[in-house]
N, CA, C and O of each residue as an XYZ file, in Angstrom:
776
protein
N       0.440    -19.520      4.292
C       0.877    -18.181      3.966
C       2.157    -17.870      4.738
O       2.262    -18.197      5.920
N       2.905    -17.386      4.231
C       4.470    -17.063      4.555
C       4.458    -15.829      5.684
O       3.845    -14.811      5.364
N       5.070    -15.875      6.909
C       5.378    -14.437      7.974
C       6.439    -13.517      6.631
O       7.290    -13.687      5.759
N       5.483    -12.377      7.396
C       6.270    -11.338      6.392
C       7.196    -10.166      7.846
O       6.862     -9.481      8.813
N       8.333    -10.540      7.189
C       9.652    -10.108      8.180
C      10.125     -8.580      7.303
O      10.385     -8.451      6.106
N      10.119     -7.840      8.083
C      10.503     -6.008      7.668
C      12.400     -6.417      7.710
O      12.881     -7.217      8.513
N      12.979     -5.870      6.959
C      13.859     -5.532      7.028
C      14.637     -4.858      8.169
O      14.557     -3.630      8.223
N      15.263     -5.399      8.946
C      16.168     -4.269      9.825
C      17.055     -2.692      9.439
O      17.652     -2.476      8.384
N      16.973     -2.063     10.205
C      17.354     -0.670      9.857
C      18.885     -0.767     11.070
O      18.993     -1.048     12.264
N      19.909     -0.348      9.925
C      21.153     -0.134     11.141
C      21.231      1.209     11.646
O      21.499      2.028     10.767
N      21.085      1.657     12.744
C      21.155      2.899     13.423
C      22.197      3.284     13.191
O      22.325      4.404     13.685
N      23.109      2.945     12.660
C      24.670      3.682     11.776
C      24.340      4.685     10.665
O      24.608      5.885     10.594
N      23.438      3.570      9.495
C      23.125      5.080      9.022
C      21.916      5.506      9.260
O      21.153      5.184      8.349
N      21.226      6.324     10.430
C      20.436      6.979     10.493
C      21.360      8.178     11.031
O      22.288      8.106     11.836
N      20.745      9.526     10.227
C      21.718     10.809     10.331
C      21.294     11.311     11.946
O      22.228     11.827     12.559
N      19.993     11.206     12.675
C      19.363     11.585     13.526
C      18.899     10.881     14.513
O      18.132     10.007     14.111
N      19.064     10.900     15.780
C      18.481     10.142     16.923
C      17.748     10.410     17.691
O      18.549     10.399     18.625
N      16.764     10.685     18.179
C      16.392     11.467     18.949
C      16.141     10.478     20.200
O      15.089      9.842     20.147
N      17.040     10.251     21.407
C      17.469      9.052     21.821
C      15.947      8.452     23.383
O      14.844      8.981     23.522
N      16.230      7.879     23.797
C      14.850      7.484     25.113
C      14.753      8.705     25.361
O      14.058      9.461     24.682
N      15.384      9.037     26.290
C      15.404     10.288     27.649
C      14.797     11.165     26.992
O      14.519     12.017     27.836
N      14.227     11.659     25.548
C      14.363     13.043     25.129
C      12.914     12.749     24.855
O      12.505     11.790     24.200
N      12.003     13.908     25.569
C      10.287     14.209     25.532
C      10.754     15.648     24.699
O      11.518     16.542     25.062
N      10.072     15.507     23.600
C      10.049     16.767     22.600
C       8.963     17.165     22.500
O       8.267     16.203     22.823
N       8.030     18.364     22.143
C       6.560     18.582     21.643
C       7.295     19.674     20.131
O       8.411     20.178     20.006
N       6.541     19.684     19.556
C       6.398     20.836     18.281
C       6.704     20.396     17.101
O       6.944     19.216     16.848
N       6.718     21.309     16.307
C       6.393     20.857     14.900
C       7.691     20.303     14.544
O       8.574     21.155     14.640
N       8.205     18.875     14.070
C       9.727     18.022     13.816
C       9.651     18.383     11.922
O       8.597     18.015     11.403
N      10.402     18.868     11.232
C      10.843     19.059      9.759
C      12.350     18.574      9.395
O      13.452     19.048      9.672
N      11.957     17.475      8.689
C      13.834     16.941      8.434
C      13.995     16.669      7.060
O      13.037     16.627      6.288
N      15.080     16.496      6.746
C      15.348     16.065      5.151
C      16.239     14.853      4.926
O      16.281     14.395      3.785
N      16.807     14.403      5.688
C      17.525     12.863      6.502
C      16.644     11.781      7.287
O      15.699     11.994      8.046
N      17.221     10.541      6.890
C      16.745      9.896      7.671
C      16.511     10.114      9.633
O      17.380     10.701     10.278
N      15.215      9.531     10.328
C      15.449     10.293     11.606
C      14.789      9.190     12.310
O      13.908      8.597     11.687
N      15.152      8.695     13.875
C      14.687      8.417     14.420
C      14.292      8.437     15.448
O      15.163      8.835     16.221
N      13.106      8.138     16.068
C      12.803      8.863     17.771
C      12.941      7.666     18.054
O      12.828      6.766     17.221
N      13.329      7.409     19.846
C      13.379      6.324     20.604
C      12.743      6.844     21.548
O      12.756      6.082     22.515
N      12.119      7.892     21.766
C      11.692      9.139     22.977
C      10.319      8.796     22.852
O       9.610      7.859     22.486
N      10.209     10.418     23.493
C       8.074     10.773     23.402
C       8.372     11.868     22.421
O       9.212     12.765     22.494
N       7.481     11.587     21.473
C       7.756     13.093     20.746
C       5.575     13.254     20.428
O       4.768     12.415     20.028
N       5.417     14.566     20.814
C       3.806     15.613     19.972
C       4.249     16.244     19.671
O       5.285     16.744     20.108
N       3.424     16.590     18.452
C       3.032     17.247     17.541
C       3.002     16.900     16.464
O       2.222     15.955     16.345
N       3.744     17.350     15.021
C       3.525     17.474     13.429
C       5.117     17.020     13.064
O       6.126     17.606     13.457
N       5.078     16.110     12.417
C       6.283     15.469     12.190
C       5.703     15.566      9.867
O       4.807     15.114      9.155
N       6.938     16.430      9.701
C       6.582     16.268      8.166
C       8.162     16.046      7.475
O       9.139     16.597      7.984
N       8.265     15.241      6.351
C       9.263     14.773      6.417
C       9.359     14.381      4.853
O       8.244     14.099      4.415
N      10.592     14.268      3.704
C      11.356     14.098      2.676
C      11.231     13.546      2.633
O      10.512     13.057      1.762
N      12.077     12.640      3.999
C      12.556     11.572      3.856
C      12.234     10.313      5.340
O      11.221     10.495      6.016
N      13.076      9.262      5.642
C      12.485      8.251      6.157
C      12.400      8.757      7.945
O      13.082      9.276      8.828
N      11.256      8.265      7.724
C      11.610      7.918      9.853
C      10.983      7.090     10.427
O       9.828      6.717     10.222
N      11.870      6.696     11.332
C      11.838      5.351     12.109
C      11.830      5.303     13.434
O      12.783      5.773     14.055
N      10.696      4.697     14.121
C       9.925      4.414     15.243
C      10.312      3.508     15.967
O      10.033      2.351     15.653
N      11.213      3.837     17.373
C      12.139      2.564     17.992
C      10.896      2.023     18.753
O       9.791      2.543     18.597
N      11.178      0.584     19.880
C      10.605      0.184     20.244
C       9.544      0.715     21.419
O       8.376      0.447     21.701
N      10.381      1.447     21.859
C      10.061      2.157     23.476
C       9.045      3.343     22.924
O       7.984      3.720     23.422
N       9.628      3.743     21.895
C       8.904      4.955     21.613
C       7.630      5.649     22.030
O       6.853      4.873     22.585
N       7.250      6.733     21.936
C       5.645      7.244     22.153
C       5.796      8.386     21.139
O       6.575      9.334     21.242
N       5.003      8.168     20.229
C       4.993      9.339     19.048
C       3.152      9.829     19.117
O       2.223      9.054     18.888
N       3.054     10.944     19.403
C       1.687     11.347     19.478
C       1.552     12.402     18.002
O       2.395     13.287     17.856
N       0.502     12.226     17.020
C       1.110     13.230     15.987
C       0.639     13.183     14.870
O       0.310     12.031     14.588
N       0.414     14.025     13.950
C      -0.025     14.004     12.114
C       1.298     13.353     11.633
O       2.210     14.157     11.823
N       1.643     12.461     11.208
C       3.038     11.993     10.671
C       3.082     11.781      9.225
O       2.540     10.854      8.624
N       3.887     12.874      8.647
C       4.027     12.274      6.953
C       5.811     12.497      6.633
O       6.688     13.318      6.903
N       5.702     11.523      6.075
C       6.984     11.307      5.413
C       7.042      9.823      4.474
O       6.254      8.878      4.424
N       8.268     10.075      3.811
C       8.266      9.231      2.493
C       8.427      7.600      3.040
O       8.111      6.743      2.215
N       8.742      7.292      3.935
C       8.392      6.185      4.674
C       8.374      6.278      5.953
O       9.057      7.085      6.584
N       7.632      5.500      6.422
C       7.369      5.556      8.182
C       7.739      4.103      8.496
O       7.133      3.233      7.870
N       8.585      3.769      9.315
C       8.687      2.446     10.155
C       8.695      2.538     11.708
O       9.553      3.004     12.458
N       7.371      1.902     12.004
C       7.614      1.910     13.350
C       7.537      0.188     14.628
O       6.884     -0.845     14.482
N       8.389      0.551     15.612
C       8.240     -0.820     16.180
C       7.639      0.005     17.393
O       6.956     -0.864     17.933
N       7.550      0.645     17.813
C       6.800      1.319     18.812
C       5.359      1.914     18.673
O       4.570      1.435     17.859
N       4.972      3.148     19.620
C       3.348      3.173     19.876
C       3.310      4.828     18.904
O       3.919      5.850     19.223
N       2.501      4.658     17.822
C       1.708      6.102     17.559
C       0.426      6.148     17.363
O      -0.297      5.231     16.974
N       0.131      7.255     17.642
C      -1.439      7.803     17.983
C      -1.170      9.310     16.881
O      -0.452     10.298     17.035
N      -2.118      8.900     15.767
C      -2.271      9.899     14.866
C      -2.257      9.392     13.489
O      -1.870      8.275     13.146
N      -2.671     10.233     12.807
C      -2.792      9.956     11.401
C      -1.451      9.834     10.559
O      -0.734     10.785     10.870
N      -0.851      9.042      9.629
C       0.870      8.797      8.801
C       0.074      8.736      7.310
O      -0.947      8.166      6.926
N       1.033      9.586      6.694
C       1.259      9.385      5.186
C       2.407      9.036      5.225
O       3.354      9.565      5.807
N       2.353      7.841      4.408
C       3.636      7.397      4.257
C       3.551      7.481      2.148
O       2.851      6.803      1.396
N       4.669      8.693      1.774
C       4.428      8.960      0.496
C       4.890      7.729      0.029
O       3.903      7.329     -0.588
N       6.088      6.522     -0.123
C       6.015      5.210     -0.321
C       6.225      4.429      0.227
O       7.386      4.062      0.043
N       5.637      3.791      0.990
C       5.564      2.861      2.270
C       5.913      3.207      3.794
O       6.822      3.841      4.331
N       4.567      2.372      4.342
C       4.450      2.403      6.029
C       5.115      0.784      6.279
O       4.798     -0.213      5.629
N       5.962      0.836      7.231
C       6.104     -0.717      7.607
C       5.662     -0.834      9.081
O       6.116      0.114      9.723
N       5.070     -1.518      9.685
C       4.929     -1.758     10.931
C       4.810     -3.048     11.583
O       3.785     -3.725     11.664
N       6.017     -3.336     12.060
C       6.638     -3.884     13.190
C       5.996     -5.251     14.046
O       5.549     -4.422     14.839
N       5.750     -5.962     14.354
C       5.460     -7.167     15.150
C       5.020     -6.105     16.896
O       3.988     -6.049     17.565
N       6.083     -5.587     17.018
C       5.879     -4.637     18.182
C       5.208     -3.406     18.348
O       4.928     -2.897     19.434
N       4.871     -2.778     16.820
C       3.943     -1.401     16.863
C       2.327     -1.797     17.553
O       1.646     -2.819     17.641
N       2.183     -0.334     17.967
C       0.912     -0.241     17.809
C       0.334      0.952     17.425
O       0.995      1.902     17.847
N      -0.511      1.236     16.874
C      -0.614      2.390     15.660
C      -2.644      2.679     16.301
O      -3.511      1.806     16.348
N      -2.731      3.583     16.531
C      -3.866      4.271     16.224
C      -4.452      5.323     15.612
O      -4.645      6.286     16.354
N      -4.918      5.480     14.082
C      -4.800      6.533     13.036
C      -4.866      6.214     12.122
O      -4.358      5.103     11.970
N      -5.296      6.655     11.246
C      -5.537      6.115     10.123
C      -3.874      6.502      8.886
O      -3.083      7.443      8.820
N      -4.074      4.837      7.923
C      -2.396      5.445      7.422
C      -3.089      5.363      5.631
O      -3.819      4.598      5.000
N      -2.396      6.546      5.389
C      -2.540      6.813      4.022
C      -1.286      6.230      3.167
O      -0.358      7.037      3.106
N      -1.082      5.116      2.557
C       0.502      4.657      1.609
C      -0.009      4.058      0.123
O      -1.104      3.539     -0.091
N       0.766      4.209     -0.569
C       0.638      3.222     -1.526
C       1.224      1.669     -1.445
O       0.982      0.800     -2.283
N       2.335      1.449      0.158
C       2.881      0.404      0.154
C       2.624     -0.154      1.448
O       2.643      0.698      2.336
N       2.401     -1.272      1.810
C       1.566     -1.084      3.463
C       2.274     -2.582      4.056
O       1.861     -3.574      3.457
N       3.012     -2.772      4.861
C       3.675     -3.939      5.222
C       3.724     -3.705      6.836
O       3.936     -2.688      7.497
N       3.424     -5.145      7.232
C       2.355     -5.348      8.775
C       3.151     -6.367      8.790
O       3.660     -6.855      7.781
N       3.372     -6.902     10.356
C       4.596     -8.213     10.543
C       3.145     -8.725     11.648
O       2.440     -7.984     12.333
N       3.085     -9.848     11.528
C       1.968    -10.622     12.419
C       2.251     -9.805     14.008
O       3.330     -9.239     14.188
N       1.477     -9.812     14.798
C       1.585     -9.263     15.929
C       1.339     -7.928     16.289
O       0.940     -7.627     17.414
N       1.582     -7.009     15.287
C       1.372     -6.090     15.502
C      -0.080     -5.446     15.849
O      -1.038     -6.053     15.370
N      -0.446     -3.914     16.877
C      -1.864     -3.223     16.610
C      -2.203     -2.259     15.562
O      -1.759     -1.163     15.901
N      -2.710     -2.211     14.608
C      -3.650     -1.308     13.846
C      -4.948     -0.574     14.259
O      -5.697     -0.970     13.365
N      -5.444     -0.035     14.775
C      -7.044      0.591     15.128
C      -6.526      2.081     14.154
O      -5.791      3.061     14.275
N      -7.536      1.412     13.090
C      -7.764      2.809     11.883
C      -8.348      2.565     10.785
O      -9.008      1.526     10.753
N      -8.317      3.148      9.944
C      -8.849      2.597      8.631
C      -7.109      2.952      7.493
O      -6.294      3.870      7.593
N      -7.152      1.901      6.644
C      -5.891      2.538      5.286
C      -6.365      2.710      4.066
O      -7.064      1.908      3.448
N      -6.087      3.492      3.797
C      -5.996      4.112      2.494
C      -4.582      4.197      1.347
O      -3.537      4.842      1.434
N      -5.125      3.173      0.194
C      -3.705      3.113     -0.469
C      -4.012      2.940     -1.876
O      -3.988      2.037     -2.713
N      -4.459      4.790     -1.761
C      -4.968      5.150     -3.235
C      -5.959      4.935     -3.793
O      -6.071      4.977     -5.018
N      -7.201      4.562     -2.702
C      -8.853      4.762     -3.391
C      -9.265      6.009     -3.440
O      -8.716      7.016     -3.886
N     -10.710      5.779     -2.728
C     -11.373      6.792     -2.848
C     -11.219      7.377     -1.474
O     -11.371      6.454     -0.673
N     -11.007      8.396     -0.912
C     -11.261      9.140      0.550
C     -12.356      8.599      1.251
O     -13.464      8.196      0.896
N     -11.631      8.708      2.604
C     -12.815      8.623      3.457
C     -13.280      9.390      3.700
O     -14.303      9.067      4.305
N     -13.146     10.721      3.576
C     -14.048     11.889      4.206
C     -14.860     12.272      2.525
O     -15.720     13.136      2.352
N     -14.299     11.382      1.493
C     -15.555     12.021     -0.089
C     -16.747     11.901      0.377
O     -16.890     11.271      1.425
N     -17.703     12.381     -0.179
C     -19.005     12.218      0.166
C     -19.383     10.565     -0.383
O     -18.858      9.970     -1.324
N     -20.398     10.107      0.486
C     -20.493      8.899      0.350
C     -22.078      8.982     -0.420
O     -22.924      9.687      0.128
N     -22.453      8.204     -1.760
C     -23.885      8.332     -1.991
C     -24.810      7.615     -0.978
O     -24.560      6.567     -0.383
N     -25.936      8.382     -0.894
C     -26.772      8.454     -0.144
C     -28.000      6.734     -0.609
O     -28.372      6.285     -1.694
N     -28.260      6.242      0.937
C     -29.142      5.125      0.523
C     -30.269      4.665     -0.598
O     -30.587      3.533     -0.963
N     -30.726      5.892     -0.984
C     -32.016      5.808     -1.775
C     -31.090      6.206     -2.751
O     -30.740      5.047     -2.974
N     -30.467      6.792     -3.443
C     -29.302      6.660     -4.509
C     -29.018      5.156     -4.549
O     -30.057      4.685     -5.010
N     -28.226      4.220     -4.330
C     -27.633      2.977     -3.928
C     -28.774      2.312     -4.623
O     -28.766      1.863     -5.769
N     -29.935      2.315     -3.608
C     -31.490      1.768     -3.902
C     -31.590      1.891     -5.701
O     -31.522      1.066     -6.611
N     -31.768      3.254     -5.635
C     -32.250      3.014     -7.415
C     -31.333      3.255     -8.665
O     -31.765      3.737     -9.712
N     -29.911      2.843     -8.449
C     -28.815      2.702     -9.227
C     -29.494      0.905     -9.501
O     -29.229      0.492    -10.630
N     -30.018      0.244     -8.910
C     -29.719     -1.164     -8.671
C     -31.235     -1.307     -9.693
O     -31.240     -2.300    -10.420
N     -32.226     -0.574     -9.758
C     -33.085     -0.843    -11.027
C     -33.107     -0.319    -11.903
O     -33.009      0.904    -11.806
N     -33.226     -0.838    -13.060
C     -33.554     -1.198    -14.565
C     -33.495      0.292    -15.366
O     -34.495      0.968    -15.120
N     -32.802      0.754    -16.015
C     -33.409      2.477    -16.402
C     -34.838      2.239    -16.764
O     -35.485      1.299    -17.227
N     -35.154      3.852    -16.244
C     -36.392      3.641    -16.821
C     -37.403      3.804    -16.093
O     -38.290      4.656    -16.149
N     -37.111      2.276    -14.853
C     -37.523      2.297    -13.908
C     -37.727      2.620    -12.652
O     -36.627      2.641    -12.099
N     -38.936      2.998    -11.595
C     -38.559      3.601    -10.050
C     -38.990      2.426     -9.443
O     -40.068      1.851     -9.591
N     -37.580      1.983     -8.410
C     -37.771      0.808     -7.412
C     -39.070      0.756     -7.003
O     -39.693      1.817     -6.952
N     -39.721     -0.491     -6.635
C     -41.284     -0.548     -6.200
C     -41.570      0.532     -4.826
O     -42.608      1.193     -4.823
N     -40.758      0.630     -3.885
C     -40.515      0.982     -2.620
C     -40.910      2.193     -2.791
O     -41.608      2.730     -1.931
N     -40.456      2.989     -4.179
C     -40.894      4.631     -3.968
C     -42.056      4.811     -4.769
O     -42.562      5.932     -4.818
N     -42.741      3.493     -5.652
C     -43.948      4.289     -6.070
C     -45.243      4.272     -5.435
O     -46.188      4.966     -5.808
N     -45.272      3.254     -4.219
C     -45.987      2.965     -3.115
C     -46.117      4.096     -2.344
O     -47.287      4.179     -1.968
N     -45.454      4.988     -1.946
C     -45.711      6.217     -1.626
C     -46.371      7.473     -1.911
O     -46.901      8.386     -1.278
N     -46.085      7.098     -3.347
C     -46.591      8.416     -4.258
C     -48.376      7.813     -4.247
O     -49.323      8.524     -3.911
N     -48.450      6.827     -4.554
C     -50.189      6.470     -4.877
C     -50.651      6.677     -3.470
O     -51.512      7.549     -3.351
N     -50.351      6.198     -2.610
C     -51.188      6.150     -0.914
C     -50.917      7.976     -0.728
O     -51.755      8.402      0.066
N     -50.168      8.884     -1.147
C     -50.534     10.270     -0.749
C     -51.830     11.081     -1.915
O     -52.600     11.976     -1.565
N     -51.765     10.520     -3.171
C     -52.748     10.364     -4.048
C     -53.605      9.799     -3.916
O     -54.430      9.920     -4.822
N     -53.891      9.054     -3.007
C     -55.370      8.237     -2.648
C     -55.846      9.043     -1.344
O     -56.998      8.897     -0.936
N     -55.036      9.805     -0.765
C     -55.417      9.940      0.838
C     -56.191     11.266      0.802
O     -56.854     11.589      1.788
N     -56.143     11.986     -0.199
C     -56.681     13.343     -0.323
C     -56.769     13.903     -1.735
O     -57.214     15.041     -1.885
N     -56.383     13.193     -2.762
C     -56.494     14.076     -4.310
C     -56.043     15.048     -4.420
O     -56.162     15.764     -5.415
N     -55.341     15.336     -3.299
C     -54.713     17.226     -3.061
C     -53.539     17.113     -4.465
O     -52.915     16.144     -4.898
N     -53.593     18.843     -4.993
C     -53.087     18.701     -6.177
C     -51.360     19.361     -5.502
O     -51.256     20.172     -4.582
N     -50.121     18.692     -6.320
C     -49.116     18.889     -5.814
C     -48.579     20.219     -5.239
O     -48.456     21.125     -6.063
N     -48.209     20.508     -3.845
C     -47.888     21.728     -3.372
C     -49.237     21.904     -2.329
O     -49.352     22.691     -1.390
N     -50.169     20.936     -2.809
C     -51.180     20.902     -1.660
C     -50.734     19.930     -0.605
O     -49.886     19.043     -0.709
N     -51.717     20.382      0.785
C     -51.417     19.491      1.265
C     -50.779     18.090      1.898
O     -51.004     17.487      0.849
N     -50.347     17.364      2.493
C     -48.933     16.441      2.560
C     -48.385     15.399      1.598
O     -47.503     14.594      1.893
N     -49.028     15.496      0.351
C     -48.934     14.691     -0.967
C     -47.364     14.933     -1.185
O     -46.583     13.998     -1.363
N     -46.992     16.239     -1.153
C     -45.667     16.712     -1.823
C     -44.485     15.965     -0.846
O     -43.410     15.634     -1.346
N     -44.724     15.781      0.290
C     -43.355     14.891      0.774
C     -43.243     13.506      0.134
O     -42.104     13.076     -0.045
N     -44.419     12.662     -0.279
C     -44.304     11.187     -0.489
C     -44.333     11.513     -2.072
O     -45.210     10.895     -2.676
N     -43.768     12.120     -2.618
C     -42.905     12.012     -4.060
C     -41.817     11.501     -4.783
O     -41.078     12.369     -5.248
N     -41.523     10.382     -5.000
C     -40.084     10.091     -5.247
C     -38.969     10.953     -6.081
O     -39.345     11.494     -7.121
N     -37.805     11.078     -5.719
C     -36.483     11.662     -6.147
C     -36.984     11.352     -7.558
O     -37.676     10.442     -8.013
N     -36.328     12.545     -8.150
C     -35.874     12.291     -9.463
C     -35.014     11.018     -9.890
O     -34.492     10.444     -8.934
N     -34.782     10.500    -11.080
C     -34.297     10.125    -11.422
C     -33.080     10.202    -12.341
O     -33.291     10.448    -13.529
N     -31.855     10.020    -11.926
C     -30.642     10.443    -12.708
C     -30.874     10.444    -14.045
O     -31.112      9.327    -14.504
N     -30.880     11.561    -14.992
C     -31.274     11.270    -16.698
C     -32.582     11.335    -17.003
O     -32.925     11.174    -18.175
N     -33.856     11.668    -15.647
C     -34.695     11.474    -16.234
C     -35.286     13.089    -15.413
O     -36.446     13.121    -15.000
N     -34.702     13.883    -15.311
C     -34.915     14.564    -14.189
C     -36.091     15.897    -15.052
O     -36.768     16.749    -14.478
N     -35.984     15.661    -16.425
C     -37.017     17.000    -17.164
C     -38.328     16.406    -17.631
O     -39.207     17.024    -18.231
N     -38.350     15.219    -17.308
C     -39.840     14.019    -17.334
C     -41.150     14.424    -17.279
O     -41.402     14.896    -16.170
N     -42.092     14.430    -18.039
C     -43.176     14.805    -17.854
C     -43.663     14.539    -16.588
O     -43.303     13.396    -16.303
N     -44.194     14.944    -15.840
C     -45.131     14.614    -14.196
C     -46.508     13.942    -14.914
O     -47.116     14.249    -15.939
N     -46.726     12.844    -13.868
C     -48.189     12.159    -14.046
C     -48.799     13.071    -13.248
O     -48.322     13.433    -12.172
N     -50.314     13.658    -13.917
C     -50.987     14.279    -13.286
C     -51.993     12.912    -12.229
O     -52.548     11.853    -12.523
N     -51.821     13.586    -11.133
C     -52.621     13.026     -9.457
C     -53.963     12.705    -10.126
O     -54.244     13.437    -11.075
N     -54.933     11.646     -9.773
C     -55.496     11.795     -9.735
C     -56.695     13.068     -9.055
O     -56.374     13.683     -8.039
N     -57.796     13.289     -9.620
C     -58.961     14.031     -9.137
C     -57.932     15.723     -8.696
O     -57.858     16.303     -7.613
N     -57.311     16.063     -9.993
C     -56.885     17.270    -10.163
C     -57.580     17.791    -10.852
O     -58.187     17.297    -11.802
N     -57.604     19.450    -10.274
C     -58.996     20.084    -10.750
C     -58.508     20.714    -12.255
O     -59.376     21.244    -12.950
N     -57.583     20.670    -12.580
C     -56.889     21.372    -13.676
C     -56.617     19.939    -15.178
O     -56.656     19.900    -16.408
N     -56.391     19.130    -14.184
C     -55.666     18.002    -15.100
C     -54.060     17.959    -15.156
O     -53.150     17.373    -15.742
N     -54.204     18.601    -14.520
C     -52.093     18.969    -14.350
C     -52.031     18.702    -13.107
O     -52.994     18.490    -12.370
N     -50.203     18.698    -12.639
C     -49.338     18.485    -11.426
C     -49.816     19.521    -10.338
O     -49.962     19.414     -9.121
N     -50.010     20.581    -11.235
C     -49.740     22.180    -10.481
C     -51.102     22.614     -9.896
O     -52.117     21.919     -9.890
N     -50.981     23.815     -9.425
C     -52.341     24.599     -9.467
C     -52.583     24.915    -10.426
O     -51.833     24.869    -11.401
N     -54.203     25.502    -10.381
C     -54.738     26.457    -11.774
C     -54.126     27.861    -11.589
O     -53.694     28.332    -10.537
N     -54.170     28.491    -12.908
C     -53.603     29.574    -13.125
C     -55.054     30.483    -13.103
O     -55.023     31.700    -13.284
């Protein structure tokens, strides 16, 4: 597999410097290319490109239409079309791009995202997972083992007694299903008598 080499950036045309010596905090808004060589916190939101010198310390929410960095950030980057990072970065945060280019050497600690699903969507739940994976129709063996041993342990009719927790979930599509009446129900139904 081939080293993948980032392009060099000439600091000629970058419109903005923000050079070592300079520790900034607060919210950075530009519409030009920009680069820190400094410490810069806070909220960096951005048009257009910015670029992360070596020395750097960028602490921060970072979005802009590309991010390149050879130095250290701590925070979350959208990069609206491409993050590049450096042989020399090290990045902690998670980066949101559609274009994602890493030079061997470099640190990542995050998760990327480049146009799935979110990490914060709700994630389906285990026993969902579980019975997506059998047959329509069917309830995985795992949940009907429950339902008979609370039906054997007392005949209590549903809403009685601890029968009603060991019930299995509905089933997606099947959720207006007739109920099997419990055994040794005094009615012949799910419910109480009326």
């Amino acid at each position: 597999m081939a080293e993948v080499h980032i392009k060099d950036m000439d600091e000629h045309e970058i419109d903005t410097i923000l050079a070592e010596d300079i520790d900034f905090e607060g919210h950075l808004t530009f519409k030009k290319p920009l680069m820190i060589k400094g410490k810069f916190k806070g909220e960096i939101k951005s048009t257009s490109s910015l670029y992360i010198g070596e020395k750097a310390y960028v602490e921060a929410k970072t979005e802009a239409d590309i991010v390149s960095s050879r130095g250290k950030h701590r925070g979350d980057i959208v990069g609206h079309s491409r993050v590049e990072l450096f042989s020399t970065a090290q990045v902690e945060g998670d980066i949101t791009t559609p274009d994602f280019v890493v030079e061997s050497g470099c640190k990542f600690n995050g998760y990327c995202n480049m146009g799935g699903v979110r990490r914060d969507a709700p994630q389906p739940q285990p026993a969902a997972a579980h019975q997506a994976g059998a047959p329509a129709g069917q309830q995985p063996q795992q949940q009907q083992h429950p339902q008979k041993q609370g039906n054997q342990q007392g005949g209590a009719a549903a809403g009685q007694g601890g029968s009603q927790q060991t019930l299995p979930l509905p089933q997606p599509g099947n959720q207006h299903a007739p109920q099997q009446k419990p055994p040794g129900s005094p009615s012949g139904q799910g419910g109480p008598q009326k």
